[in-house]
KEKE-3310 file (N, C-alpha, C; in steps of 0.2 Angstrom, whole numbers, plus 5000, padded with zeros to 4 digits):
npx = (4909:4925:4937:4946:4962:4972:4987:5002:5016:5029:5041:5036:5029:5014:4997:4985:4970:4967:4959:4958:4961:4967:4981:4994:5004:4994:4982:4990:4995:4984:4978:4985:4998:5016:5025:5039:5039:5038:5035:5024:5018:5024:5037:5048:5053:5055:5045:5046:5045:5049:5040:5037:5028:5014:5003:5008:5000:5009:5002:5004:5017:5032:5047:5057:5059:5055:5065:5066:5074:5073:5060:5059:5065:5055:5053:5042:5031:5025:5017:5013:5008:4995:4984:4985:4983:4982:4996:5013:5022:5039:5049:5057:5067:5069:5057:5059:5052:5053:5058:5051:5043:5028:5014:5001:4988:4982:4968:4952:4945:4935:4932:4930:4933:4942:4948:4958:4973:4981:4998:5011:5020:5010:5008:4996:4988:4979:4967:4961:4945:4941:4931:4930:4946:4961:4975:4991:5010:5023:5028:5022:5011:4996:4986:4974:4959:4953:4940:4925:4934:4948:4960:4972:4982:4998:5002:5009:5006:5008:5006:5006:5005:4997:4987:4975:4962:4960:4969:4982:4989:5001:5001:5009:5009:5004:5007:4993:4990:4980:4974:4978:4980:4966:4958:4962:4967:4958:4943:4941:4933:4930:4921:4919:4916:4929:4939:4950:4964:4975:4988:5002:5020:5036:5045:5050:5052:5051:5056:5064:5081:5101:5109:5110:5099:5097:5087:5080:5074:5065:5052:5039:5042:5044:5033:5032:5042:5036:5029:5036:5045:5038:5033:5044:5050:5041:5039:5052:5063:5075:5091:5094:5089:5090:5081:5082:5076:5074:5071:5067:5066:5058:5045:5044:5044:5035:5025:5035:5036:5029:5040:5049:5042:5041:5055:5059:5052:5058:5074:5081:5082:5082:5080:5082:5079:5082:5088:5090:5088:5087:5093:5096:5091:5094:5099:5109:5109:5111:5101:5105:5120:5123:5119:5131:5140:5137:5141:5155:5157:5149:5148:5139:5130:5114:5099:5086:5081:5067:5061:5062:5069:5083:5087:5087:5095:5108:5108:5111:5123:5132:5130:5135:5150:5154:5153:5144:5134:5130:5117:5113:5106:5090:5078:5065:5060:5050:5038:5032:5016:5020:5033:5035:5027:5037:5047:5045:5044:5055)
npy = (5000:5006:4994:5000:5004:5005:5014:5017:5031:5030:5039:5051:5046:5046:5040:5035:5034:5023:5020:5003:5005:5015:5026:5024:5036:5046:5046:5048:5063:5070:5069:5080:5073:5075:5068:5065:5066:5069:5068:5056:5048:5036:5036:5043:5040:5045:5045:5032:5020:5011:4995:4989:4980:4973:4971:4974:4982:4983:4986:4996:4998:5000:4989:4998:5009:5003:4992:4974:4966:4977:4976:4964:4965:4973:4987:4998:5009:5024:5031:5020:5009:5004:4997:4981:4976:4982:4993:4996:5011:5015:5031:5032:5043:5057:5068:5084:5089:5104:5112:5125:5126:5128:5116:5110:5103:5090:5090:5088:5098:5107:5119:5133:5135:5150:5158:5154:5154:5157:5158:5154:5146:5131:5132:5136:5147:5142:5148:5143:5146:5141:5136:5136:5139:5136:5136:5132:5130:5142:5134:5122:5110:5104:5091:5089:5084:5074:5076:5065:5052:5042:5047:5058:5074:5084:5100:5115:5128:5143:5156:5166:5160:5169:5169:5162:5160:5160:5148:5148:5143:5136:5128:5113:5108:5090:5081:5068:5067:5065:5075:5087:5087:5081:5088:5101:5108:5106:5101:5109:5122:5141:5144:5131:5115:5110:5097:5095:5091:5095:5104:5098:5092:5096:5104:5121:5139:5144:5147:5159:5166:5167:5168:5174:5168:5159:5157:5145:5141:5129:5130:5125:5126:5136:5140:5136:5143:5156:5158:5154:5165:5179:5175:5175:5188:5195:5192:5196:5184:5181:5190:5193:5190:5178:5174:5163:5160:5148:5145:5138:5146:5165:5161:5153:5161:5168:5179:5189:5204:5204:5200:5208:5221:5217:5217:5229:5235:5230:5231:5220:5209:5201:5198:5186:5183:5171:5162:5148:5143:5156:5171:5185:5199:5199:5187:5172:5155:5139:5138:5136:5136:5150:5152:5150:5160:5171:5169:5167:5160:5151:5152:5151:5152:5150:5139:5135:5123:5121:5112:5100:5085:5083:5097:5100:5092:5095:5108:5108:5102:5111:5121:5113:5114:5126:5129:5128:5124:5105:5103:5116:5116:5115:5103:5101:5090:5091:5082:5071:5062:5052:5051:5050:5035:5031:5030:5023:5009:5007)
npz = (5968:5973:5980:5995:6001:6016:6015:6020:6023:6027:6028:6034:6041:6038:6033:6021:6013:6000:5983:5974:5960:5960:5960:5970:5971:5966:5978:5989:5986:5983:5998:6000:6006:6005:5990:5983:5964:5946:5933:5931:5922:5920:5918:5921:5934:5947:5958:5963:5974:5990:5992:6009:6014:6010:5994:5977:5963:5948:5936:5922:5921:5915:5909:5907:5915:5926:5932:5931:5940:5948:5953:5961:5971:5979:5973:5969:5955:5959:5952:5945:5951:5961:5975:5982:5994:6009:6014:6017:6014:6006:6000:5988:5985:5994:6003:6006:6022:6028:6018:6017:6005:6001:6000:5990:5988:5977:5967:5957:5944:5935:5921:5909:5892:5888:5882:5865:5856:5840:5842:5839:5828:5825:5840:5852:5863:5877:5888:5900:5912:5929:5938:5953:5962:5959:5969:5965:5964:5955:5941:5940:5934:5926:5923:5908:5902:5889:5880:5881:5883:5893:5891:5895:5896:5899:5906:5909:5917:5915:5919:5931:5951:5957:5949:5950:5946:5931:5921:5912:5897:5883:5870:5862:5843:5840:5826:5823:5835:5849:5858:5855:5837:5836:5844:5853:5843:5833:5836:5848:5857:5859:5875:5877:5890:5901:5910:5921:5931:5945:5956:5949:5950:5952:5947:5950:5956:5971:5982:5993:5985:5986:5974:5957:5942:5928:5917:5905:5888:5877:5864:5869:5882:5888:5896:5910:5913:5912:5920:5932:5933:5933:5944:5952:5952:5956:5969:5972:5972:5968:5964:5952:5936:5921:5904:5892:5877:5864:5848:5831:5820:5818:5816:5828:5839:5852:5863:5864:5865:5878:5887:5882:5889:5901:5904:5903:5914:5926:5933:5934:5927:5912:5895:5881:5865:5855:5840:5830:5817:5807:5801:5811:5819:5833:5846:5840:5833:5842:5859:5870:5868:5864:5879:5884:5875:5882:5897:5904:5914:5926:5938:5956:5951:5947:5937:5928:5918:5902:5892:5877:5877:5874:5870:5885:5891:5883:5889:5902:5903:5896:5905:5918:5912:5914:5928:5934:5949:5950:5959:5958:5947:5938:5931:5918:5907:5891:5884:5870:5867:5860:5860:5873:5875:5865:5875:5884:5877:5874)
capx = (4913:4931:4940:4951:4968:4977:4993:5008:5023:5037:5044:5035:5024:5010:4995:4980:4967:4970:4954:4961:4960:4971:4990:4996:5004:4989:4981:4994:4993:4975:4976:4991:5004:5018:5027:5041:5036:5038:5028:5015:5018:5029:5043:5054:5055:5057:5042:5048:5045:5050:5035:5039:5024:5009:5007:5004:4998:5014:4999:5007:5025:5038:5053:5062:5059:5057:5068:5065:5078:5071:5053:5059:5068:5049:5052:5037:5032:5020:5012:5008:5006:4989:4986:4980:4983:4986:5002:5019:5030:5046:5050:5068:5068:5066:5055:5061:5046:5055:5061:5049:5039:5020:5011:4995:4984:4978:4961:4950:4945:4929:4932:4929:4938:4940:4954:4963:4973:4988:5002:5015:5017:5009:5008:4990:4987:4975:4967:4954:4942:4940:4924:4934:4952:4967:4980:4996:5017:5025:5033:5017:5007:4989:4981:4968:4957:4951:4934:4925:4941:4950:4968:4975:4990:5000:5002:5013:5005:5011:5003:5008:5002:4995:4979:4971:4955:4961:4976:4986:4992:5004:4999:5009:5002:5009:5004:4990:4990:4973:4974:4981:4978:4959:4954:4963:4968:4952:4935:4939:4930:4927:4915:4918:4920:4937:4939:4956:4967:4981:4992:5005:5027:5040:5046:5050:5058:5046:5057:5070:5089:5105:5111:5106:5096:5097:5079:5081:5067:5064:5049:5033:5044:5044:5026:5032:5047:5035:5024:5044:5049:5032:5033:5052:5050:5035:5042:5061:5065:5083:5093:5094:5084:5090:5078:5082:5071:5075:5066:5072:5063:5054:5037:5044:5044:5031:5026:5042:5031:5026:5043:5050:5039:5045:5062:5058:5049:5062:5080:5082:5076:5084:5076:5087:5076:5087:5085:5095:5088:5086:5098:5089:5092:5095:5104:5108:5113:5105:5099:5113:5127:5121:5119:5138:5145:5134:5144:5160:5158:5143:5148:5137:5123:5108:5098:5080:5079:5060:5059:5064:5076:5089:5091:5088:5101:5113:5110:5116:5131:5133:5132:5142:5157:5153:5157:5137:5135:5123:5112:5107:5102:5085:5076:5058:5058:5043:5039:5024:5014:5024:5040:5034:5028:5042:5053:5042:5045:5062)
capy = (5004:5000:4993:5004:4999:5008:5014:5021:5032:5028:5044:5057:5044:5048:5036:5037:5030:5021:5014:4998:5006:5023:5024:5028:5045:5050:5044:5053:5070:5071:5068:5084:5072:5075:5061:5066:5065:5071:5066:5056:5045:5031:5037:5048:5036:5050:5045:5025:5019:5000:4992:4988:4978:4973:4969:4981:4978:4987:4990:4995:5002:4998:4987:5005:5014:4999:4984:4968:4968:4982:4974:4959:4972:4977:4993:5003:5018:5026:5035:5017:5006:5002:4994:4975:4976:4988:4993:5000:5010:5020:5033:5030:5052:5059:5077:5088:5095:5109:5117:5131:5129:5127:5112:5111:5095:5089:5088:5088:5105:5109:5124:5133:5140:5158:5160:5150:5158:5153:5162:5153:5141:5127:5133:5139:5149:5140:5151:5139:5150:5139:5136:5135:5143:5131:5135:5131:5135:5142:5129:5115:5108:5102:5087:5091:5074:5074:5073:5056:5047:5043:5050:5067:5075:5087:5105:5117:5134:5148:5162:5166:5157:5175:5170:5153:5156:5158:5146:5149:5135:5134:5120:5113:5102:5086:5077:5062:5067:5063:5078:5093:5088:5079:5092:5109:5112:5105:5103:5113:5131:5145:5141:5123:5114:5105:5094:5093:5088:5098:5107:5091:5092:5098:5111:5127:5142:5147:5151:5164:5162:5174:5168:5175:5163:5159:5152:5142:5137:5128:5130:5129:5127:5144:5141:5136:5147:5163:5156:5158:5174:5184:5175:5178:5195:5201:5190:5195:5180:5180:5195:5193:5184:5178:5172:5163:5156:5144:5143:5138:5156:5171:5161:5147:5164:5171:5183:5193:5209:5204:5200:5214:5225:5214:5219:5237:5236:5226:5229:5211:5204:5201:5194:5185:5174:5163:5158:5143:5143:5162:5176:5190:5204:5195:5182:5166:5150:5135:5143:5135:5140:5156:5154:5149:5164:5177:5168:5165:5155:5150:5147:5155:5156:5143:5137:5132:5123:5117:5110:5096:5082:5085:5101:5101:5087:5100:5115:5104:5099:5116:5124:5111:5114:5132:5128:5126:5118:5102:5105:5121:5116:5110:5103:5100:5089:5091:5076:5073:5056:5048:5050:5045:5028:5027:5028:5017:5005:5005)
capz = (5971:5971:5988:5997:6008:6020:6014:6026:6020:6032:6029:6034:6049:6038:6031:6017:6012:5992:5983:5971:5957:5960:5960:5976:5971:5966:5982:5995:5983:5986:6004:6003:6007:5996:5988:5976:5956:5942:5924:5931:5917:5922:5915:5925:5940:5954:5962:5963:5982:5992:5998:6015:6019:6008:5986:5974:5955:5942:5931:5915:5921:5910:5910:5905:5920:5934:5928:5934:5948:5954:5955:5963:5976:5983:5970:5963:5953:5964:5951:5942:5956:5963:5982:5981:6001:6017:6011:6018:6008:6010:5994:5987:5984:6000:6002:6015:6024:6031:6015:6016:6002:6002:5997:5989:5988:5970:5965:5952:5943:5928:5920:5902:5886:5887:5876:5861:5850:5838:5846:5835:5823:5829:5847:5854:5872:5880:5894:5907:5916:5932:5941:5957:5962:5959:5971:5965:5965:5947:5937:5942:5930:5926:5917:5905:5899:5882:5880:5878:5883:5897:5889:5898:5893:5904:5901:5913:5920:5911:5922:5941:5956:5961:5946:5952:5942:5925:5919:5905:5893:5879:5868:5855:5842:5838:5823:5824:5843:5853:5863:5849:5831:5838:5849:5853:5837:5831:5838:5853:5853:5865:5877:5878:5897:5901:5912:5923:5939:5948:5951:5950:5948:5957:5945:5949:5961:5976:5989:5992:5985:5986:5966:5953:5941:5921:5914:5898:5887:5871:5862:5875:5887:5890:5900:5918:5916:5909:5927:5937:5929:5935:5952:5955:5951:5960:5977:5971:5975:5965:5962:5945:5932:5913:5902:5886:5872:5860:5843:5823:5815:5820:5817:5835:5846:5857:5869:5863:5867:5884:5889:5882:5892:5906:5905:5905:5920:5931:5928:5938:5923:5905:5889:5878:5863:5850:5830:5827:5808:5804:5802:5813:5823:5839:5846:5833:5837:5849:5863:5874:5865:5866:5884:5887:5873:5886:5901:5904:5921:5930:5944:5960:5949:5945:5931:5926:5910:5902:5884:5874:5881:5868:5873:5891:5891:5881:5894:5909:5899:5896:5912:5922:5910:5916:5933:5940:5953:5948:5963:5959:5940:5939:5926:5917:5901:5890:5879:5866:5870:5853:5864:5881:5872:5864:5881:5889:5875:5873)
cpx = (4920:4934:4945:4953:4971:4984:4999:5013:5026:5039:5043:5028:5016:5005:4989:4977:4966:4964:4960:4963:4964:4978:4990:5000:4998:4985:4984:4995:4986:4973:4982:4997:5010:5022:5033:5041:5038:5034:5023:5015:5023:5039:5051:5060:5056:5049:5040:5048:5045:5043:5040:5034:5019:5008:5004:5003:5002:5010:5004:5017:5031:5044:5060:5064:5061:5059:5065:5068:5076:5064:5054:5064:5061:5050:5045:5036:5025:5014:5009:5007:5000:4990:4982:4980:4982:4994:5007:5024:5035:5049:5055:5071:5065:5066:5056:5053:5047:5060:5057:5044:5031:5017:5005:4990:4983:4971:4959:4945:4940:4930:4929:4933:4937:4944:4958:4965:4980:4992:5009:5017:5018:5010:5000:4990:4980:4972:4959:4951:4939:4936:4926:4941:4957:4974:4987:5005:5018:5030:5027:5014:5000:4988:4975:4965:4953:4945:4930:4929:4943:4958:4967:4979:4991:5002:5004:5007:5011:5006:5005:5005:4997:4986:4978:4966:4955:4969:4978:4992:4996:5004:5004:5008:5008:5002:5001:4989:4979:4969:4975:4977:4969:4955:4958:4965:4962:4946:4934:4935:4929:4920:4915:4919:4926:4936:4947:4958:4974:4981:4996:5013:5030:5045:5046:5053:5051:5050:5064:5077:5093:5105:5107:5103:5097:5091:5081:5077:5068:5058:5043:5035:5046:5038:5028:5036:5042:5033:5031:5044:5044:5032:5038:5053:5047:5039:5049:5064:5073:5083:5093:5091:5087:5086:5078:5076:5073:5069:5072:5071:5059:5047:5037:5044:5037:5031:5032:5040:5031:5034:5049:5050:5040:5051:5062:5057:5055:5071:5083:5083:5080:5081:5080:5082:5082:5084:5089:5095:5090:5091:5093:5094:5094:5099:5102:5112:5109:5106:5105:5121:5128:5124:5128:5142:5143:5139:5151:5161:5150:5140:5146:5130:5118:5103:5092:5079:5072:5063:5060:5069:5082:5093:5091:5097:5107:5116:5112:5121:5135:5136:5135:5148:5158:5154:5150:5138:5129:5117:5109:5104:5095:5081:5070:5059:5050:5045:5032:5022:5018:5031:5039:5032:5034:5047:5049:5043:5051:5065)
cpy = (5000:4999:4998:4999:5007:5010:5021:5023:5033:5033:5048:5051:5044:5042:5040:5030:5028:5018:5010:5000:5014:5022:5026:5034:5046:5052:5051:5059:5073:5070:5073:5079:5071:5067:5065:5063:5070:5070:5061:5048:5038:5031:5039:5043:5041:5048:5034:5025:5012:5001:4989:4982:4979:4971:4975:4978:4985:4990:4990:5000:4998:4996:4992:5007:5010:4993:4977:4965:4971:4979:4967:4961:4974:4985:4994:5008:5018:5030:5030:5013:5005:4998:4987:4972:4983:4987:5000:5004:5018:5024:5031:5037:5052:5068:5078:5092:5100:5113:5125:5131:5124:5121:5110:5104:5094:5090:5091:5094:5103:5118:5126:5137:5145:5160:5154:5153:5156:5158:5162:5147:5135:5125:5137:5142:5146:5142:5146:5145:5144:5139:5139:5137:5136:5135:5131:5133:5135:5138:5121:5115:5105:5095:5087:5084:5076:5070:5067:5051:5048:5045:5058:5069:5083:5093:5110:5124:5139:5155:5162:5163:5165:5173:5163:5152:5154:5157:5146:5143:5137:5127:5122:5106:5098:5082:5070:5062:5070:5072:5086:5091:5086:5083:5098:5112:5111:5106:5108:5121:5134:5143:5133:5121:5109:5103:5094:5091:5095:5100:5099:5095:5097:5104:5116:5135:5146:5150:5156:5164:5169:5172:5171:5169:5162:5153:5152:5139:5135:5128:5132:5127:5132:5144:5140:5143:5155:5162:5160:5164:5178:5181:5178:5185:5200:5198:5192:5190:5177:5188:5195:5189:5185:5174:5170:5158:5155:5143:5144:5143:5159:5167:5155:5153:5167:5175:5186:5201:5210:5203:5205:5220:5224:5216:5227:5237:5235:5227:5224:5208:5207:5195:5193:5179:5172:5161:5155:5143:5148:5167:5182:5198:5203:5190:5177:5162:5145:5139:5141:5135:5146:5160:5153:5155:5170:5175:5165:5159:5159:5148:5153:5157:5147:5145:5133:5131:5116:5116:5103:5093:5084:5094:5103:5096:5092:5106:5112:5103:5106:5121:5119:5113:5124:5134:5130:5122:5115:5100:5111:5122:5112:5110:5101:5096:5088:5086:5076:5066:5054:5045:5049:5038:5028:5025:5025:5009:5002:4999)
cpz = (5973:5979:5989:6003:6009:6017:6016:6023:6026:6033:6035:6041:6045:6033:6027:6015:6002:5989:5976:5967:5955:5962:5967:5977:5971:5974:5988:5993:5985:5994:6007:6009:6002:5998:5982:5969:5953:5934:5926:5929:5916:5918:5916:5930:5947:5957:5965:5972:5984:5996:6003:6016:6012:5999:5983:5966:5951:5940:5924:5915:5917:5910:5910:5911:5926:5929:5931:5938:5951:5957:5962:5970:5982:5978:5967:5960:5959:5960:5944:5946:5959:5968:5982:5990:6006:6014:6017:6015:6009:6001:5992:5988:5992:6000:6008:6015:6026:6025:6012:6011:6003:5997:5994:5985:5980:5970:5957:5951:5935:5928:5910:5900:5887:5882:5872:5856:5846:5839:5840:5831:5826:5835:5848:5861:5871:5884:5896:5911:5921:5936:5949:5955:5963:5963:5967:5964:5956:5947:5938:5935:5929:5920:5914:5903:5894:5884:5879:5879:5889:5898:5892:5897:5899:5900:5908:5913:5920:5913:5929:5945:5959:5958:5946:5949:5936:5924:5912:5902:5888:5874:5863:5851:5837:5834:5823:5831:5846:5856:5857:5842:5833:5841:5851:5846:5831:5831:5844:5851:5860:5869:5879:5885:5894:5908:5916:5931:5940:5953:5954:5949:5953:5956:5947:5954:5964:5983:5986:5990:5984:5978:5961:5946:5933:5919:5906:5896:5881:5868:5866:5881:5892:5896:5906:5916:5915:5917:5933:5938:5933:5942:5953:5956:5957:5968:5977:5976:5972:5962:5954:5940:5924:5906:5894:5884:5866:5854:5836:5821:5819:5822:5824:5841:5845:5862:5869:5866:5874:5889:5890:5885:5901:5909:5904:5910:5925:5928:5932:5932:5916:5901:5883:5870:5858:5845:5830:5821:5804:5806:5804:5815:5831:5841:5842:5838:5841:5855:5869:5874:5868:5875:5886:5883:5879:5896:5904:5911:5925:5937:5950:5957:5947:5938:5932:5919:5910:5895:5880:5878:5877:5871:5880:5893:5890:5885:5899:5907:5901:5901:5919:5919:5913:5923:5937:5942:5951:5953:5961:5950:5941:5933:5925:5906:5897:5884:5877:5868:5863:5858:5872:5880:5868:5871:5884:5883:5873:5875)
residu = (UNK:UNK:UNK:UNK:UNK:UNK:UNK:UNK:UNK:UNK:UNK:UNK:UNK:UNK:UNK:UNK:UNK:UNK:UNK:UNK:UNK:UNK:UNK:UNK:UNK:UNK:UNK:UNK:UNK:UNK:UNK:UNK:UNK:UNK:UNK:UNK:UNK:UNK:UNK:UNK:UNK:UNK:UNK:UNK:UNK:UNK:UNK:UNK:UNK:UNK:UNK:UNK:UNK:UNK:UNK:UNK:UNK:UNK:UNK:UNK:UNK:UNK:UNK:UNK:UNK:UNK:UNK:UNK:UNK:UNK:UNK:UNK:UNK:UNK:UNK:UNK:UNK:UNK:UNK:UNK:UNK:UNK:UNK:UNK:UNK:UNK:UNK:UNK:UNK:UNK:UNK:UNK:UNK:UNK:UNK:UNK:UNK:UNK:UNK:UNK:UNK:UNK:UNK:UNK:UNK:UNK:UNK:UNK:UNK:UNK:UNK:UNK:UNK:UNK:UNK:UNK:UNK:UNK:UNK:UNK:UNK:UNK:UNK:UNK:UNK:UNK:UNK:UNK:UNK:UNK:UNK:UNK:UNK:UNK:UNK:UNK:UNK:UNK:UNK:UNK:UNK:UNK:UNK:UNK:UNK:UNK:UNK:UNK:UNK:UNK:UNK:UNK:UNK:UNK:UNK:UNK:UNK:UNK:UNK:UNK:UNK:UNK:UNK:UNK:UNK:UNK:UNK:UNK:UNK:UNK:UNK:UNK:UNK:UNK:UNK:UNK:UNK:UNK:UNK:UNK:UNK:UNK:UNK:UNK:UNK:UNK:UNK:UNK:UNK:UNK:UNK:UNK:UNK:UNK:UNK:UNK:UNK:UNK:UNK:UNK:UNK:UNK:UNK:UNK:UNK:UNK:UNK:UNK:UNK:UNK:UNK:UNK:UNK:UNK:UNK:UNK:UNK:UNK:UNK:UNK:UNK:UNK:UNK:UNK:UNK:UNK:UNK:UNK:UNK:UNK:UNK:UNK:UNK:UNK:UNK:UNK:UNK:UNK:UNK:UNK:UNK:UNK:UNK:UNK:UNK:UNK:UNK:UNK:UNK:UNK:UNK:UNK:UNK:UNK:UNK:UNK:UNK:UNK:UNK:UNK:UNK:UNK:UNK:UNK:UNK:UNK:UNK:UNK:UNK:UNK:UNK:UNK:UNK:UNK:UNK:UNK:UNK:UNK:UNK:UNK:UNK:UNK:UNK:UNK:UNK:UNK:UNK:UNK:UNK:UNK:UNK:UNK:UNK:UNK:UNK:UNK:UNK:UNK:UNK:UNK:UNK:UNK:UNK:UNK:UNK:UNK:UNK:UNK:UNK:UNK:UNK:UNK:UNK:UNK:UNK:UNK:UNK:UNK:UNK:UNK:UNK:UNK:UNK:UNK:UNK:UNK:UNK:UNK:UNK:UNK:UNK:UNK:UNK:UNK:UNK:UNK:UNK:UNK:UNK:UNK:UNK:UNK:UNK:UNK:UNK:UNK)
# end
C-alpha cells in the first residue's frame, strides 16, 4: 500500500490526503477540491502549481511544458507531480469559487457498450451505459482505460449533463493508436465492460450570459459542443447560439439530421456545417473563414472553439480581428496521443 502525505492548497485554506504514487490534481479532484486543469496529460500547463513547502517527484513532465527554470522556481504540473512529502502548494491559475458553477468530484466509473456505430468516416459513437450516474457539467470529459493496460485516452461528453447514465462519445480513429485502431474500432463489441474516470476539464458554458454565443467545431470536436448546444438551450443560457462544423467532404459530417431538427425546434439556435474539400449545397471553405464571411464584427458576442490545434489556433485569430473580446473566447484543443508525445518531446 502506497504512502500518503498531507497536501495543502493555499488558495482555497483547503487540504487532502495524496498516496505517493497519485498526482496531486488527481488527488484534490477526487476529494471535490477544484484545481484548475485542462488535458490531464502534461501538456497544457494550466494546472502548474509553486510548492511552498515540502518535495514532489516531476515523474515524467517534460522540459516542453515545465522548463527547467521553472522547476528550480519550486514549479509543478500538478497533474504529473506525485508527493514525496507533506506538501504546500499555491496554483499559478486561480479558480474562483464564487463564479457560480457547480463542481463535481472525480471518481472512478464501470460501465458497458451499448452502442458503437460508424457515424462518419473514421469517427464511431460510442454510448457507455453506466453502472452508476456520473454527474457532470457540458463541455467535460471522461478517461476511458484500454483494457489490459494501464493507457487512457480522453474522450469529451457528447450528451447533456441532464443524461448521467448513458455517455455519448465521438471516437475518432487514429492510425497504429492503442486505444482506436487496437480496440474501438477493433476488438471492441456491444456488451463489453469499460472501465473509466471523470468527469475531468474546464471546458464549457454552465452559467447564464447576456451575449450571444458562436460554437466552432472541427471534426469530433463537435462532441462537447453537441453536449453545450442541448445544455444552453434547455437552461437558455445565451440568447442566441451559432453552431459551425468543420469537415473536408460529406463523408467528415455527422448528426446533420439531429441538429437540423435542432434548429427547427429553437429559433435561438442556428446550424451552419462546412466542406473545405467539396463543392456542396452548403457552406464551402475552412470553417473559420466561413465563420468571419457570416460576421462582420464580433464584438459583444462569445466563442467556443473544440477541434484540432491548427484550427482552433485559426478561430481565435479570426475572431479577435473581429473585435472579440479574448476573455470571452474559449477553447478546447483535441489531440491524438502521436501529437501529445510529439509536444511533450519537442
Amino acid at each position: 500500500m502506497s504512502e500518503t502525505h498531507e497536501v495543502r492548497n493555499t488558495t482555497l485554506g483547503r487540504s487532502t490526503q495524496c498516496p505517493a504514487d497519485q498526482p496531486v490534481l488527481e488527488a484534490f479532484l477526487r476529494d471535490n477540491i477544484w484545481l484548475p486543469h485542462s488535458c490531464t496529460q502534461g501538456t497544457c500547463g494550466t494546472c502548474k502549481v509553486r510548492v511552498m513547502d515540502g518535495e514532489v517527484d516531476h515523474r515524467d513532465s517534460s522540459e516542453y511544458t515545465l522548463t527547467p527554470e521553472e522547476r528550480s522556481e519550486g514549479i509543478a504540473l500538478g497533474c504529473q507531480a506525485t508527493p514525496r512529502s507533506n506538501l504546500t502548494l499555491e496554483p499559478l491559475e486561480q479558480a474562483n469559487p464564487d463564479d457560480g458553477i457547480t463542481r463535481h468530484p472525480l471518481r472512478d466509473y464501470s460501465g458497458t457498450v451499448v452502442v458503437l456505430d460508424d457515424i462518419a468516416r473514421d469517427i464511431r459513437r460510442l454510448v457507455i451505459e453506466l453502472d452508476e450516474p456520473m454527474p457532470f457539467n457540458a463541455g467535460q470529459y471522461a478517461e476511458i482505460t484500454v483494457p489490459g493496460t494501464t493507457v487512457s485516452r480522453q474522450y469529451s461528453m457528447a450528451n447533456p449533463p441532464s443524461q448521467t447514465h448513458n455517455l455519448e462519445f465521438h471516437v475518432k480513429r487514429t492510425s497504429g493508436g492503442i486505444a482506436t485502431d487496437g480496440w474501438m474500432f477493433g476488438q471492441m463489441r456491444l456488451g463489453d465492460r469499460v472501465e473509466l474516470k471523470g468527469p475531468l476539464g474546464e471546458f464549457g458554458m454552465n452559467t447564464p450570459q447576456e451575449e450571444p454565443a458562436i460554437l466552432i467545431a472541427g471534426g469530433t470536436g463537435l462532441a462537447p459542443l453537441k453536449a453545450i448546444a442541448q445544455h444552453a438551450l434547455a437552461g437558455e443560457l445565451a440568447p442566441q447560439l451559432y453552431l459551425y462544423h468543420g469537415g473536408r467532404t460529406r463523408q467528415d459530417l455527422y448528426d446533420v439530421k439531429f441538429f437540423r431538427e435542432l434548429e427547427q425546434k429553437h429559433e435561438r439556435f442556428t446550424y451552419r456545417p462546412c466542406l473545405s474539400e467539396q463543392e456542396w449545397e452548403g457552406a464551402e471553405g475552412m470553417v473559420t473563414d466561413v465563420v468571419l464571411d457570416d460576421f462582420s464584427t464580433c464584438k459583444g458576442l462569445s466563442a467556443h472553439l473544440c477541434g484540432p490545434p491548427a484550427m482552433v489556433e485559426a478561430g481565435v485569430k479570426a475572431l479577435k480581428r473581429r473585435r472579440m473580446a479574448p476573455r470571452k473566447i474559449f477553447r478546447e484543443e483535441f489531440l491524438d496521443a502521436s501529437s501529445t508525445l510529439a509536444g511533450m518531446n519537442r
